[in-house]
C-alpha positions in Angstrom: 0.0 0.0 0.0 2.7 2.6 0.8 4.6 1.7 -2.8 1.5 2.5 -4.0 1.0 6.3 -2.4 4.6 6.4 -2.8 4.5 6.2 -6.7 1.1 8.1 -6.7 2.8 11.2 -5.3 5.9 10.7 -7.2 3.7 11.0 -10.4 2.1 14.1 -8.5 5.0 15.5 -7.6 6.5 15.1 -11.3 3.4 16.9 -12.6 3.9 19.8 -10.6 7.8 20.3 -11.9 6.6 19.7 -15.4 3.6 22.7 -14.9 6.4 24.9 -13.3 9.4 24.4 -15.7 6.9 25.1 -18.5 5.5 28.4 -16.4 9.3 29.4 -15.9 10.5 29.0 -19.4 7.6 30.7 -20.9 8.2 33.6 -18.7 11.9 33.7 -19.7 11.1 33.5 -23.1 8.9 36.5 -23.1 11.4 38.5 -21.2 14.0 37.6 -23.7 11.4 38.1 -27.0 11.1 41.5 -25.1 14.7 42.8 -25.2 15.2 45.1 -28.3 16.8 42.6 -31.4 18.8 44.4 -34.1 17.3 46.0 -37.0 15.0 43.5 -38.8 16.3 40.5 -36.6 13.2 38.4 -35.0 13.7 35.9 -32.1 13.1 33.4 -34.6 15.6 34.2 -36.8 18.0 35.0 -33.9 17.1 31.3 -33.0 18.0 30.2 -36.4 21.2 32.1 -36.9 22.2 31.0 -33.2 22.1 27.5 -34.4 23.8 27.8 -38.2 26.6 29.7 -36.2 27.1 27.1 -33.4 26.4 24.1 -35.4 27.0 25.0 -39.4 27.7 24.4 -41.6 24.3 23.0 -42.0 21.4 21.7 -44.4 18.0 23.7 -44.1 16.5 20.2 -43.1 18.4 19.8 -40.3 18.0 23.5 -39.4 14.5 22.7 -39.5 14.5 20.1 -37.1 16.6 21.6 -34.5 14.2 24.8 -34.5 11.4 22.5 -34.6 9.3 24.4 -37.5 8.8 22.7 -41.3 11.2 22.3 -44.2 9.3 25.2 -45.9 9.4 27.6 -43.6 13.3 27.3 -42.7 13.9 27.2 -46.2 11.6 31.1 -46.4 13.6 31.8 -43.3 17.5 31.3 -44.6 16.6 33.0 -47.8 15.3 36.2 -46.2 19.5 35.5 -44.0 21.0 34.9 -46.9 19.1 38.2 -48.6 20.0 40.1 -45.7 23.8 38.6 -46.2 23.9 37.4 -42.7 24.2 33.8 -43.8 25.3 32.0 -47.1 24.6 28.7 -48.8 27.5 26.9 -49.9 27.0 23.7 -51.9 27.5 19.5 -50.0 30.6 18.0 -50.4 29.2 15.1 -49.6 26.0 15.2 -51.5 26.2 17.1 -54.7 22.2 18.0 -54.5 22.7 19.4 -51.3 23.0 22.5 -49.8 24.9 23.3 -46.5 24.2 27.0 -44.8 27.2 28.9 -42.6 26.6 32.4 -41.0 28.8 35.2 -42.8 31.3 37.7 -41.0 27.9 40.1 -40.9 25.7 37.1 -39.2 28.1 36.2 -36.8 28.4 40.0 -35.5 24.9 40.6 -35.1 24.3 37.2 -33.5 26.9 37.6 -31.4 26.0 41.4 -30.3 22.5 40.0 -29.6 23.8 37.1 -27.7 25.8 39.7 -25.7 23.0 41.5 -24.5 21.3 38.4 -23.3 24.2 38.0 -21.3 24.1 41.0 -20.1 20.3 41.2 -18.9 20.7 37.8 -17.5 24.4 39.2 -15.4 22.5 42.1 -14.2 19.8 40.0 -13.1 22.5 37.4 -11.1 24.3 40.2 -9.2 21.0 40.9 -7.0 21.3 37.4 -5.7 23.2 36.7 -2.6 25.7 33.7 -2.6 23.9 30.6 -1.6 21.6 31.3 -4.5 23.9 31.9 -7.0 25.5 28.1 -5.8 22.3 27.0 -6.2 21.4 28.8 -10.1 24.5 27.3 -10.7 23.6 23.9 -10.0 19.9 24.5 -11.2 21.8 25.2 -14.8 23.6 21.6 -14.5 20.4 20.3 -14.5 18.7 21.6 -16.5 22.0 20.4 -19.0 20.7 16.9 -18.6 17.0 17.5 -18.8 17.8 19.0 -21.9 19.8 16.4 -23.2 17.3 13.5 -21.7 14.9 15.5 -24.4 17.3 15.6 -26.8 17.8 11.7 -26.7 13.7 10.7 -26.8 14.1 12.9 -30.7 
């Protein structure tokens, strides 16, 4: 009986972290959609240039996959980059029909000026805590490294 309760609250208690991560990351993601993006830069095209720089070169399928959206609209997406010069396409070596994308000099500099003032926000926001806590974001952050790569795995 007590294996039972104890599994029943487990599953309870699993719930509630699931309802509050999600709560939490939405409410970081607004703050961070909030911050001001250079000139004619989206978060979703931040998103997609952050990968292509950290990961590129790389095919627009892949591209899609890791942002989660559909071959179509990535491929609408690194056109409008590659228009604005901020990324390029450069052709497979390993498959002559296809196309791997890198970010330019120009994509790299904007993504990395963005990224900067993420780190900023999120720096100003870390001095104001004492410590203990900042111990304790720090280990929050290691965890939330595996949960991210437990996701990454059930892909």
């Amino acid at each position: 009986m007590s294996l039972l309760k104890s599994t029943e609250e487990t599953v309870e208690a699993r719930a509630e972290v699931a309802e509050l991560l999600h709560e939490q990351f939405a409410r970081l993601a607004r703050e961070l959609r909030n911050l001001e993006l250079p000139q004619g830069m989206t978060p979703e095209r931040l998103s997609a240039l952050s990968v292509i720089d950290r990961r590129g070169p790389i095919s627009v399928t892949a591209l899609a996959d890791r942002e989660m959206v559909r071959p179509a609209t990535m491929s609408r997406m690194v056109s409008a980059l590659v228009d604005d010069g901020l990324v390029k396409r450069n052709g497979d070596k390993d498959d002559g029909r296809g196309v791997l994308v890198t970010t330019t000099p120009k994509g790299r500099r904007i993504y990395q000026r963005a990224q900067e003032q993420r780190l900023r926000y999120f720096a100003e926001a870390l001095e104001r805590l004492n410590d203990e806590q900042l111990v304790a974001m720090r280990a929050l952050t290691t965890q939330l490294e595996r949960f991210s790569l437990m996701l990454d795995a059930k892909e």
